[in-house]
N, C-alpha and C positions, 0 to 999 in steps of 0.2 A: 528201221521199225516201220514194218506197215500195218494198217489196222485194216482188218478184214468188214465189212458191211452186215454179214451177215451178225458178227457180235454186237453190232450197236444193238441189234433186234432182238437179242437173248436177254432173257429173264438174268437180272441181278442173282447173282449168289450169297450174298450177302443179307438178303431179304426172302426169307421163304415164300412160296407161292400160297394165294389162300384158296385154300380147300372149297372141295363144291358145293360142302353145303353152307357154308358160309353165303356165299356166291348166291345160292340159291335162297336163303332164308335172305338177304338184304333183300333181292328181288322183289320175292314178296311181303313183306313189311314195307317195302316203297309202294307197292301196289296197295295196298290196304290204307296206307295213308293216303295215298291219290284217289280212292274210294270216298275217303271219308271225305278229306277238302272237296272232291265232287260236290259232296250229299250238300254240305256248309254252303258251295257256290250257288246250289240250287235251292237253296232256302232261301238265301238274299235275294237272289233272281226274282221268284216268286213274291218274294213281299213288296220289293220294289216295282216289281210290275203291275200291285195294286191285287194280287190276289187275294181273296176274302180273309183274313183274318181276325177273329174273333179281340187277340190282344195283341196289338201291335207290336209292344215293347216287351212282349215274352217270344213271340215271333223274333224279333232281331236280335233278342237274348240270347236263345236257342242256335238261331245260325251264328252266330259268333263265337260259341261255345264249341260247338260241331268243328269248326276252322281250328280255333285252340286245339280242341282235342287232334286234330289233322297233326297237328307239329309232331308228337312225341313221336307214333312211329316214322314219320320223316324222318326224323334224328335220326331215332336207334338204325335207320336204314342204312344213314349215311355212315353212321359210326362203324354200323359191321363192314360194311364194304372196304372201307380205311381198316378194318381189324382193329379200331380200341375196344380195348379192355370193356369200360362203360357201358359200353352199348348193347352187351348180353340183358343186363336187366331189365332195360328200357322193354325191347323185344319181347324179353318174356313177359311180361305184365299185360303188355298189348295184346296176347296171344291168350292169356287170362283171361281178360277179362271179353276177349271175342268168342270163346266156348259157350258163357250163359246167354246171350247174345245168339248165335246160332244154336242154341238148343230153344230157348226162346221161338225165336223164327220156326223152326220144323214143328214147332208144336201147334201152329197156325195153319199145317196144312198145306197144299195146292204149289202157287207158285213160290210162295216162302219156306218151305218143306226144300226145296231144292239149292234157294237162297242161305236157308239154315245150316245144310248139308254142305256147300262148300264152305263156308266160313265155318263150322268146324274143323273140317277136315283140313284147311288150311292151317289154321293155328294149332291144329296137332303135328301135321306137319313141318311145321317152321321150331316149334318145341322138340321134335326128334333132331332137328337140322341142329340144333342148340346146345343141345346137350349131350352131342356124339365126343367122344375125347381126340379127335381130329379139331372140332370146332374150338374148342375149350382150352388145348393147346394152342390153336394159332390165334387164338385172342388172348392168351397169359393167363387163363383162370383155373384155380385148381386150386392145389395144397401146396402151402407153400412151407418150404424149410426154416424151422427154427433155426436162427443164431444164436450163437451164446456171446453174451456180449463180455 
């Protein structure tokens, strides 16, 4: 029995490959969450460093809140990448609720008008990646079969 090299290096059969937009939509829901934890780190930054703040403790409310809200799509990122089940929802709600959010933004115009436009277009994007029946399949979501017990 010899074992060839090259099979150590092949994809399990036993384990289907995930789809690219899977792939793709964890990508960016990891990015969007590294946006947000950004914005959070740069809030505490700022307060810490003594910038003017009018209320302190709504100040470090805010950024602390900002960082929370950074987790969920973290998760859902990590969860689509791993293919659970779970992590469709997460995803989509994130992608929800960044629509009024970037339509918001583009309605301000100038350099937020562009800011606006891609965070639409992303969370519409990540919602097609979502809802393709490739996606939906390899994370087990669908119709599922009545038993009779």
């Amino acid at each position: 029995m010899t074992t060839d090299a090259s099979s150590a290096d092949a994809p399990r059969t036993s384990e289907p490959s995930r789809p690219g937009r899977i792939t793709a939509a964890a990508a960016v829901v990891a990015a969007q969450g590294v946006v947000v934890a950004g914005l959070g780190v740069t809030m505490l930054v700022m307060l810490l460093a003594g910038s003017r703040a009018d209320d302190t403790v709504q100040a470090l409310t805010g950024a602390v809140t900002v960082l929370a809200l950074a987790v969920l799509p973290l998760a859902a990122a990590r969860g689509l990448w791993l293919r659970r089940r779970w992590s469709r929802g997460p995803a989509v709600i994130v992608q929800l609720m960044a629509l009024p959010v970037g339509w918001q933004m583009a309605q301000n115009g100038g350099v937020w008008l562009a800011g606006g436009v891609a965070i639409a277009l992303t969370a519409l994007a990540v919602l097609g990646c979502l809802m393709s029946p490739a996606a939906a399949g390899a994370l087990g979501v669908g119709p599922r079969e009545h038993r009779d017990a």
